[in-house]
C-alpha positions as CSV (number, residue, x, y, z in Angstrom):
1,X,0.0,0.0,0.0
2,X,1.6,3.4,-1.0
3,X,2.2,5.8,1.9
4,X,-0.4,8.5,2.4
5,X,1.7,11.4,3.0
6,X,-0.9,15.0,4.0
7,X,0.0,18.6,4.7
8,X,-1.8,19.3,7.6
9,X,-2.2,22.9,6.3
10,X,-4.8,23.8,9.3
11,X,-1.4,23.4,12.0
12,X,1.3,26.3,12.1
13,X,4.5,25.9,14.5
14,X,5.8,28.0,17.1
15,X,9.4,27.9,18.1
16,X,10.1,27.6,22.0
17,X,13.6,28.1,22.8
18,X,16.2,29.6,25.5
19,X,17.8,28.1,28.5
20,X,14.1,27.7,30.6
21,X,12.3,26.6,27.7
22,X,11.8,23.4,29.0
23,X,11.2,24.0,32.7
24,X,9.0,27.2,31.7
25,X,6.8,24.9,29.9
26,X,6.7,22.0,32.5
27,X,4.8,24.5,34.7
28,X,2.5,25.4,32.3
29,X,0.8,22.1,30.0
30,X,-0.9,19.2,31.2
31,X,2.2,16.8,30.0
32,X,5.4,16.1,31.7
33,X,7.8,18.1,29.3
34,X,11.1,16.1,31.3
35,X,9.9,13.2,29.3
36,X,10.2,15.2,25.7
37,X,13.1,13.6,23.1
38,X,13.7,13.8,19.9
39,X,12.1,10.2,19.4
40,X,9.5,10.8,21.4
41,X,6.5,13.9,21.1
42,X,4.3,14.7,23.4
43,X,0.6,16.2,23.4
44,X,-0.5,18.6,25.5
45,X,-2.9,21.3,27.1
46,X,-3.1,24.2,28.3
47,X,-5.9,25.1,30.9
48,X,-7.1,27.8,32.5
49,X,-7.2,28.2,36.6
50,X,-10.4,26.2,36.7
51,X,-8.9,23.1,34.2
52,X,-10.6,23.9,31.3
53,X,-9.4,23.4,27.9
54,X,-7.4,26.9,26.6
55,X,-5.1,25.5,23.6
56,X,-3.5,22.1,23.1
57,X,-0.3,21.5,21.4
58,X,2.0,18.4,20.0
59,X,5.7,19.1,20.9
60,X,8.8,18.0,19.2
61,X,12.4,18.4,20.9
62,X,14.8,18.7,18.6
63,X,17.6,19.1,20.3
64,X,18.5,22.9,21.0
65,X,14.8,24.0,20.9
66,X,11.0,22.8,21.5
67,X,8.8,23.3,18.4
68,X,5.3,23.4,19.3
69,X,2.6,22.1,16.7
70,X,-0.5,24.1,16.9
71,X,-3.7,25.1,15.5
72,X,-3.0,27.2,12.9
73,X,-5.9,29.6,13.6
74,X,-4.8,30.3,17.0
75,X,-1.7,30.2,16.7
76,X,-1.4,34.4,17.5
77,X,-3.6,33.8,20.5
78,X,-1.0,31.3,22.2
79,X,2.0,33.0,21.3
80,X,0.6,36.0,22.8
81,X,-0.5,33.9,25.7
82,X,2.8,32.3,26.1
83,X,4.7,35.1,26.0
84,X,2.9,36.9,28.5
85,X,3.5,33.9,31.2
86,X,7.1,34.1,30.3
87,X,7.9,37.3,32.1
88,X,11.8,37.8,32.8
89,X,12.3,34.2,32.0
90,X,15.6,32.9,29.2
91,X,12.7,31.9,27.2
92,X,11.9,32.8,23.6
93,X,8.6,32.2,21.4
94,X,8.2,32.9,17.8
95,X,6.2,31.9,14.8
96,X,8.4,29.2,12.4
97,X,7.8,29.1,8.7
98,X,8.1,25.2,9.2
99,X,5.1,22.9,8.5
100,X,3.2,20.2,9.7
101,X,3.0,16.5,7.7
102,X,1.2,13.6,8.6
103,X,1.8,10.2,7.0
104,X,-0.3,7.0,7.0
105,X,-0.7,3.2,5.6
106,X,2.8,2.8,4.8
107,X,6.4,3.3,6.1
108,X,8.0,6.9,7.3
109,X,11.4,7.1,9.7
110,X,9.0,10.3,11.5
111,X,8.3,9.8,15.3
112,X,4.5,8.6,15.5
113,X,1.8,10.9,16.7
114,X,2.3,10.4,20.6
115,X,-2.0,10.3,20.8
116,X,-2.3,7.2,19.1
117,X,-0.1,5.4,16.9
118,X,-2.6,4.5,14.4
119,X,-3.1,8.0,13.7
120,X,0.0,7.7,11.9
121,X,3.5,9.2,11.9
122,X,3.4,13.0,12.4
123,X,6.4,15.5,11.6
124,X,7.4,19.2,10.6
125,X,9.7,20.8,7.5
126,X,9.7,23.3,5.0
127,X,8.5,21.1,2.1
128,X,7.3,17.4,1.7
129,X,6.0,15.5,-1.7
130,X,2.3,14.7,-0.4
131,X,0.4,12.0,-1.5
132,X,-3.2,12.6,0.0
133,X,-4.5,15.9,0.8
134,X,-5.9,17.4,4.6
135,X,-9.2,16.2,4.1
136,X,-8.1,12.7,3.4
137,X,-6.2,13.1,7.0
138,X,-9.6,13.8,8.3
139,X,-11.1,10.8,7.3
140,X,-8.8,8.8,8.3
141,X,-8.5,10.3,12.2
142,X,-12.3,10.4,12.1
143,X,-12.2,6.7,11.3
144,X,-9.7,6.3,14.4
145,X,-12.8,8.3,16.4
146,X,-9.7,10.6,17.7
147,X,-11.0,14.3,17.7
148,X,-8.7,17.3,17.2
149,X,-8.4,20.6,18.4
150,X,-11.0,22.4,16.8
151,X,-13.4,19.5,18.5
152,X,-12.5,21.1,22.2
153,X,-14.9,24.5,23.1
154,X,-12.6,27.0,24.7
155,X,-13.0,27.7,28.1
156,X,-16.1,24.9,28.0
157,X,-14.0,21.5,27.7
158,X,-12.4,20.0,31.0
159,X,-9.3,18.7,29.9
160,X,-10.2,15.3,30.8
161,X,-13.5,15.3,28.7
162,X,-11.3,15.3,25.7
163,X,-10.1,12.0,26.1
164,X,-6.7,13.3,27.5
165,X,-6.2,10.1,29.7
166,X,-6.8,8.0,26.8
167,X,-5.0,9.7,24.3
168,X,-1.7,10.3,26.0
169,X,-2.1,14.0,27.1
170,X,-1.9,14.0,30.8
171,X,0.8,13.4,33.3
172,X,-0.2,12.6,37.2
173,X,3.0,12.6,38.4
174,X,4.3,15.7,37.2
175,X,4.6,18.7,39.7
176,X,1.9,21.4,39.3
177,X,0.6,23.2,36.1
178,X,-2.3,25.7,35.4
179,X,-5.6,23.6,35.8
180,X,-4.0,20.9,37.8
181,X,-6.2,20.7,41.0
182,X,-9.3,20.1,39.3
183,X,-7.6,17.8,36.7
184,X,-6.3,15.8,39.3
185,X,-9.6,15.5,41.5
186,X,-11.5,14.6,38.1
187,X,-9.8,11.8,37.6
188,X,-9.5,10.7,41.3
189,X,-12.8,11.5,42.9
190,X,-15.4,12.1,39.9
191,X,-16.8,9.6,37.4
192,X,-16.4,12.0,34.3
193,X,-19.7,12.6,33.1
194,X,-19.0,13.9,29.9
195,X,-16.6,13.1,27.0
196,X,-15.5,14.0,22.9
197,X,-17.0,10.5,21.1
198,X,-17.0,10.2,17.2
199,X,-20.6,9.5,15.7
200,X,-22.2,8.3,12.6
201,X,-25.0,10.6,10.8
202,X,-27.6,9.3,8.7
203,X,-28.5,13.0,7.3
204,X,-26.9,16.2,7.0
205,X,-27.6,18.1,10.4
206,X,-27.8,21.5,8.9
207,X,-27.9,24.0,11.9
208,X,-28.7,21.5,14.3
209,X,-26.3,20.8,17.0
210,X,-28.6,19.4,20.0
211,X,-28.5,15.8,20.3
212,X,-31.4,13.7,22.2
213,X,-32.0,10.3,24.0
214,X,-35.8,10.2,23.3
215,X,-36.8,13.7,24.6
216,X,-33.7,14.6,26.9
217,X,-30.8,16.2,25.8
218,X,-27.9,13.8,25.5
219,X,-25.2,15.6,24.1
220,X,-24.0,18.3,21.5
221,X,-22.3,17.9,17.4
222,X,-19.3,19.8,17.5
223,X,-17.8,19.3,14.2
224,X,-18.9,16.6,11.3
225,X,-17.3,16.1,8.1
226,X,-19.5,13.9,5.4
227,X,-21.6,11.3,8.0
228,X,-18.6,11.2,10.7
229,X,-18.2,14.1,13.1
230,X,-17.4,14.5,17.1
231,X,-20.1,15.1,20.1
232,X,-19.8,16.2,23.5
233,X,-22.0,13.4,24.8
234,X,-22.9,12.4,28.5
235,X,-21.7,9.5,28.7
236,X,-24.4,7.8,31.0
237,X,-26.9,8.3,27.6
238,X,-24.4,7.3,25.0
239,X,-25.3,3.8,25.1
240,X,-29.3,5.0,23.9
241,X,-30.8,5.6,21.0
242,X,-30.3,8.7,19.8
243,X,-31.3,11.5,17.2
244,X,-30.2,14.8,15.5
245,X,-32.8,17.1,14.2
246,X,-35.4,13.4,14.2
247,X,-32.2,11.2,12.4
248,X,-30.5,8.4,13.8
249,X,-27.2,8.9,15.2
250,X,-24.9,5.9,16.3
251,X,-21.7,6.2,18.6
252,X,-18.8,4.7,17.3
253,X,-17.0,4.3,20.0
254,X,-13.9,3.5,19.5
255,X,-11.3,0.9,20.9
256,X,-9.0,2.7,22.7
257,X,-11.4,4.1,24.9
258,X,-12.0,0.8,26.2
259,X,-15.0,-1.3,26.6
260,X,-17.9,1.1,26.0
261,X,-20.8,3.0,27.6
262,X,-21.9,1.1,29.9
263,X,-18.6,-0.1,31.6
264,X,-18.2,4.1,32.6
């Protein structure tokens, strides 16, 4: 099978560098940074005070600097954001001209994406010879059922609701971090009510966002491409029948989020 090989051209890269790069970001993300190498990326959040979802990033070391792989849309707003918490800190951030490639169904010497390796191999340069385009990179992450970053609301998502514990972007042995306390309780104390799941349409939803478990709100469409998209479901009523706008929709819950609905 011929490598798929994708510009991810909704990603841009920031470049983290100086002598507290490393440290400076260990207090900040959701991920323990001290386990970053050059073979090994790491995904990451960052939350507000209360632990909910801010921005989320994929970081590669490569040696003498921390690139930072980002929504390319708000990119300006964490840049801004991280260069504000950097105060008098030897730390620098900057936009990189670099970009972001994804390759699938085939071989590729890249470092895998650190959420899941079926996802693929993940990596950043200046130029690549693509086989497949973004939307073919969709497709296949939707079949995964992994969602991305425009799938988490701002300042709405807990970090944990996103699958973080599943998909490799916690640490809960790491010293503290913005959001921490409520992270940490989530997990500890609180059956987590909520979570990102991929579904299957069965008509185009138009406007309509609300999903239902007969006539009780079960959960909310966040983003759908063709008949696959990503909900905000409670997880207690994913395991009903449910509907969009009066159409069937089925939750294809996926297998490394374990054994399904009702094992939550």
């Amino acid at each position: 099978m011929m490598t798929q090989i994708a510009a991810l051209t909704d990603r841009a890269v920031l470049r983290i560098g100086g002598g507290e790069a490393r440290p400076f970001l260990q207090g900040l993300l959701t991920n323990d940074v001290d386990a970053l190498a050059p073979d090994k990326p790491l995904w990451a959040g960052l939350l507000s005070p209360q632990g909910k979802y801010l921005f989320d990033m994929i970081l590669f070391d490569t040696g003498d600097t921390i690139l930072a792989d980002v929504p390319a849309a708000r990119a300006p707003d964490l840049l801004k954001r991280l260069t504000m918490y950097k105060l008098r800190k030897d730390v620098t951030v900057a936009a990189s001209d670099l970009k972001v490639f994804a390759a699938w169904d085939g071989e590729s010497d890249a470092p895998y994406d650190p959420r899941l390796p079926g996802l693929g191999r993940r990596w950043m340069a200046e130029s690549a010879d693509t086989t497949a385009t973004l939307a073919d990179y969709i497709a296949h992450r939707l079949s995964l059922g992994v969602p991305d970053s425009d799938d988490y609301p701002v300042d709405r998502l807990m970090w944990l609701e996103s699958n973080a514990v599943e998909l490799n972007g916690v640490s809960f042995t790491k010293g503290c971090y913005v959001g921490q306390e409520n992270t940490a309780r989530m997990h500890h104390r609180d059956k987590l009510r909520k979570r990102l799941l991929p579904v299957l349409l069965t008509a185009d939803p138009q406007e309509e966002r609300s999903l239902r478990a007969g006539d009780r709100e079960a959960g909310e469409l966040i983003s759908h491409h063709g008949g696959h998209g990503v909900a905000l479901m409670r997880v207690e009523q994913a395991g009903e029948p449910l509907t969009l706008g009066g159409a069937a929709v089925t939750i294809e819950w996926p297998s490394w989020l374990g054994a399904g609905p009702r094992a939550e």
